[in-house]
C-alpha positions in Angstrom: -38.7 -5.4 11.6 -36.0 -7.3 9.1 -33.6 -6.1 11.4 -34.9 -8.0 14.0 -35.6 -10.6 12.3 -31.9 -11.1 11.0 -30.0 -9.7 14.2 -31.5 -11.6 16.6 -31.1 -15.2 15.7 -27.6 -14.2 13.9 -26.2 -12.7 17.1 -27.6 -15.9 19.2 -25.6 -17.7 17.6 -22.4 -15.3 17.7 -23.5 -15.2 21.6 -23.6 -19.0 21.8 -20.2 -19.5 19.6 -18.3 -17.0 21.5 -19.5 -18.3 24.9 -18.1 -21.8 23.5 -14.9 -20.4 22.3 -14.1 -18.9 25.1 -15.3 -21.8 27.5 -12.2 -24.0 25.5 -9.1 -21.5 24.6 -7.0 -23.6 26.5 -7.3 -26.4 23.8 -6.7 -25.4 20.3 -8.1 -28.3 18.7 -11.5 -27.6 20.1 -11.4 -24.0 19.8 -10.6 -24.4 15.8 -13.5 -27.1 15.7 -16.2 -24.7 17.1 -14.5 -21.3 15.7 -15.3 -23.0 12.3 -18.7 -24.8 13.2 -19.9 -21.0 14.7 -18.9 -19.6 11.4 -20.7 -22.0 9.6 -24.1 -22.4 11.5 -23.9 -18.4 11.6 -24.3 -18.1 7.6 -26.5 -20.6 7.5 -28.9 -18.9 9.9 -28.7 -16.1 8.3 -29.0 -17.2 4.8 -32.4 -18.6 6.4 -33.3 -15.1 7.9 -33.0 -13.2 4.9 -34.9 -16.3 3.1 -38.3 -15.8 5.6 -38.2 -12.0 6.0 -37.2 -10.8 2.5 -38.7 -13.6 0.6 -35.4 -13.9 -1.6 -32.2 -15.6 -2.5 -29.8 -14.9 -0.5 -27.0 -14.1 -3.0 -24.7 -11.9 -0.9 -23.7 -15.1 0.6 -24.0 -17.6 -2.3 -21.8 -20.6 -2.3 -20.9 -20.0 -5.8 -17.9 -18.3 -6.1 -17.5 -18.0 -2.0 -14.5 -19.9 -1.8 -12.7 -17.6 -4.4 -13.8 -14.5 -2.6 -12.9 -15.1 1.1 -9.0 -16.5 -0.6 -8.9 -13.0 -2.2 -10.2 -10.7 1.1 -8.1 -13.2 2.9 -5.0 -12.0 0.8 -5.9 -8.6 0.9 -6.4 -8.4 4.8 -3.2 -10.5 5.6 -1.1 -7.7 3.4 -2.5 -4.9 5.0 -1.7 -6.0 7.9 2.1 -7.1 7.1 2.4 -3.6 5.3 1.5 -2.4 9.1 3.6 -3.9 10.6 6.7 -3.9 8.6 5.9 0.2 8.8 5.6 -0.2 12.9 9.0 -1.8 12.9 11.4 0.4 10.1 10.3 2.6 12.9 11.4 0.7 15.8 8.0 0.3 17.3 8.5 -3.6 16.7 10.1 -6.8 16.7 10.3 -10.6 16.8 11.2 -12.1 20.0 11.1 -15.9 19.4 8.7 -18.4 18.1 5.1 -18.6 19.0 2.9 -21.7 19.1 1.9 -24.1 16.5 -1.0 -25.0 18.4 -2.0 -21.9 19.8 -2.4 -20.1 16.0 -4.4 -23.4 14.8 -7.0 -22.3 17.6 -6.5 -18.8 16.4 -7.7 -20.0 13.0 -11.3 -21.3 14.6 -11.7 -18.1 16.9 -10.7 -15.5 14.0 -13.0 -17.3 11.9 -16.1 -17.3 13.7 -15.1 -13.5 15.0 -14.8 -12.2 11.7 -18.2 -14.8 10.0 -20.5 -13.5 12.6 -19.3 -9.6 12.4 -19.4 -9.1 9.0 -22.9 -10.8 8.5 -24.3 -8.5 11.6 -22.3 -5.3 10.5 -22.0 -5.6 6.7 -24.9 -8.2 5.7 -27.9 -6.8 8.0 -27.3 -3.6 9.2 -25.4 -1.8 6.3 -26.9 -3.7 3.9 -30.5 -2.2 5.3 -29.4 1.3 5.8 -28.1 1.6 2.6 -31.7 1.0 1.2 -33.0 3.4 3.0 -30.2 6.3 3.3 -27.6 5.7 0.4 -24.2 4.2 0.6 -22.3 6.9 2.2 -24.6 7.6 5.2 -24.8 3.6 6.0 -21.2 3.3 5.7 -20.4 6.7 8.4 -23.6 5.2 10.7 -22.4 1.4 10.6 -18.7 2.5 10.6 -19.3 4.2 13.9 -21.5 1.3 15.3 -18.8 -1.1 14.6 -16.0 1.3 16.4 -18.3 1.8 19.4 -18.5 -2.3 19.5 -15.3 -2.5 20.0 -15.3 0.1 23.2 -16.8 -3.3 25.4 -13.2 -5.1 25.1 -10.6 -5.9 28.2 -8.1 -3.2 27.1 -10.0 -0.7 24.5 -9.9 3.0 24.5 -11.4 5.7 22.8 -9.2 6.2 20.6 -8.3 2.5 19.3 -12.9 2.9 18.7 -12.1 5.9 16.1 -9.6 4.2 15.0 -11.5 1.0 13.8 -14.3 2.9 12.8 -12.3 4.6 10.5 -9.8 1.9 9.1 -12.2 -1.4 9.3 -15.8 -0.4 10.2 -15.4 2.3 6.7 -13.2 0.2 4.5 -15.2 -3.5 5.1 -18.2 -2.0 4.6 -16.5 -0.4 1.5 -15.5 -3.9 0.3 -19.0 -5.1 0.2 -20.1 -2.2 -1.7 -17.8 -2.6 -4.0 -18.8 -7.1 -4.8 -22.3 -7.0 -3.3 -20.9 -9.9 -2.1 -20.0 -11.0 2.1 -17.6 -13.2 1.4 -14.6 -10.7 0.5 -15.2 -8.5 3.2 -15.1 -11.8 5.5 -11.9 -12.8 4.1 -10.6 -9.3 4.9 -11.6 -9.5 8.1 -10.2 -12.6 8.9 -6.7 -12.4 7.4 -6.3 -9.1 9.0 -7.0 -10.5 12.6 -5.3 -13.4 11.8 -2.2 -11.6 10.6 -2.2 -9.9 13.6 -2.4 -12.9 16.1 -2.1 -15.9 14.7 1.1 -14.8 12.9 2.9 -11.8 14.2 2.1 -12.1 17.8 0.1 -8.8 18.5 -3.1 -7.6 20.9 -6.5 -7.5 18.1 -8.6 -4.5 19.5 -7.5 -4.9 22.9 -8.6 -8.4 23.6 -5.2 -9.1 25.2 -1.6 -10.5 23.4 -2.5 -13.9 21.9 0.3 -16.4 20.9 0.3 -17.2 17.3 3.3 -18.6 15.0 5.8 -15.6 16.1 6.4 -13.7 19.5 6.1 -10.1 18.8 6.8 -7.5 20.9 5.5 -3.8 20.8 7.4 -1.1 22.4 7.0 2.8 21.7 5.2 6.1 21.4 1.1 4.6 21.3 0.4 6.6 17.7 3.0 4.0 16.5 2.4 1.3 18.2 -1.3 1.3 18.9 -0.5 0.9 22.6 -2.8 -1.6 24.4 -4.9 -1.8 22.2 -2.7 -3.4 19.2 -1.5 -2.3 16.2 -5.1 -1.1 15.0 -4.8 1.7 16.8 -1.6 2.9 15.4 -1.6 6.1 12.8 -0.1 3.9 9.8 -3.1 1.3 10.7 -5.4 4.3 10.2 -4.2 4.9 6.8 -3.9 1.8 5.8 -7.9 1.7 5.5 -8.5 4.8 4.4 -6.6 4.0 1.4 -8.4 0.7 1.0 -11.6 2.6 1.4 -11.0 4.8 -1.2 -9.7 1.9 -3.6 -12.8 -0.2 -2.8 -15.2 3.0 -3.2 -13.6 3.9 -6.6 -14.3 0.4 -7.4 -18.0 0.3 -6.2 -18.4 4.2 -8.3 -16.9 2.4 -11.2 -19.2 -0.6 -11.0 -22.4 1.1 -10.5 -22.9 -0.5 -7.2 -22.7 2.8 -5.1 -26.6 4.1 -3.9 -27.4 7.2 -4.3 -28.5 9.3 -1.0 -32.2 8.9 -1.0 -34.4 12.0 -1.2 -35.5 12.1 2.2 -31.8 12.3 3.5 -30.8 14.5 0.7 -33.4 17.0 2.1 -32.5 16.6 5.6 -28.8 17.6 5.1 -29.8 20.5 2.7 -31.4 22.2 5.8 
């Protein structure tokens, strides 16, 4: 029952937001205002949810510190995305083709926001964060991993294998971040300077939702395993590895910390058979 009582009124609101968003892409001003205000009103919500159904703080999401944490995943998703990228083109699979827009990457800024806000808190604040009480770490981060792939199987140009592919790299590693702080606000500011890298600065398609124009024009051009193909740049085999390598860097961190949960006895049996 907490998972209904945290998804539901936390995905209205990423429901309501996006419906917003995309109602106003055509003026960046307004699609940066509500990008942020969904963001904002989507925390809040759910910092209200966990308040009435778990009858605690809810310090995953604390405002202490939060600023801090989302400039740090925002750092750490920007770079992972520019070491992507400069990878994609050393091998010729990419290149800048003019400027962009000002204005269109300032409305990038609102819609990344709220995209990445309202994910992580249904992905990595609700539906990991429950699992992993009941299962352990490991089997919440393979069940939510592939949850957050399959999500992604709904958008204009997605494929099967750009799904795997963020399963793997974001829907493993994100959920690997927030093992590793117990807090949502790093694997937020992952989230968002990733996707942000990717539109709002070097001009490429995020998870096949179609090219987007941010500060630069980028073009793609080449074999799909380099490239990603139409689905973007997440799709591609360096992408992959990318956040495999960040998993294993956040997991070390989360072993080293204590903060890993051990696989509960009831899963523990059911695998031994």
């Amino acid at each position: 029952m907490r998972l209904l009582k945290q998804l539901v009124p936390v995905a209205a609101v990423a429901f309501a937001g996006s419906a917003a968003v995309g109602a106003v892409q055509g003026d960046p001003l307004l699609t940066l205002l509500l990008g942020v205000a969904t963001a904002a009103l989507a925390v809040l919500v759910y910092a209200r949810a966990v308040r009435w159904s778990e009858r605690r703080a809810p310090v995953e999401v604390a405002a202490r510190g939060a600023a801090g944490a989302v400039a740090r995943g925002t750092l750490i998703g920007v770079a992972m995305f520019a070491a992507v990228i400069a990878t994609i083109a050393l091998l010729g699979g990419y290149r800048i083709d003019g400027q962009g827009s000002l204005g269109g990457a300032a409305g990038l800024l609102g819609f990344m926001a709220a995209a990445a806000v309202t994910e992580e808190l249904l992905f990595r604040g609700i539906l990991f964060r429950i699992v992993e009480e009941r299962t352990g770490t490991w089997p919440a981060l393979a069940l939510t991993g592939v949850l957050f792939g399959l999500s992604h199987l709904f958008n204009p140009h997605a494929d099967l294998w750009g799904a795997i592919a963020i399963a793997i790299e974001a829907g493993g590693m994100l959920a690997a971040a927030y093992a590793a702080t117990r807090t949502l606000w790093v694997p937020i500011g992952v989230h968002f300077g990733w996707n942000f890298a990717a539109a709002g600065i070097f001009g490429t398609e995020v998870s096949g939702n179609g090219v987007t124009q941010g500060l630069l024009h980028g073009v793609t051009s080449g074999p799909a395993l380099l490239t990603g193909g139409g689905f973007g740049p997440e799709a591609s085999l360096s992408a992959v590895v990318a956040g495999l390598l960040l998993t294993a860097v956040f997991m070390a961190l989360a072993y080293r910390r204590g903060t890993v949960v051990p696989l509960r006895r009831g899963v523990t049996a059911t695998l031994a058979r």
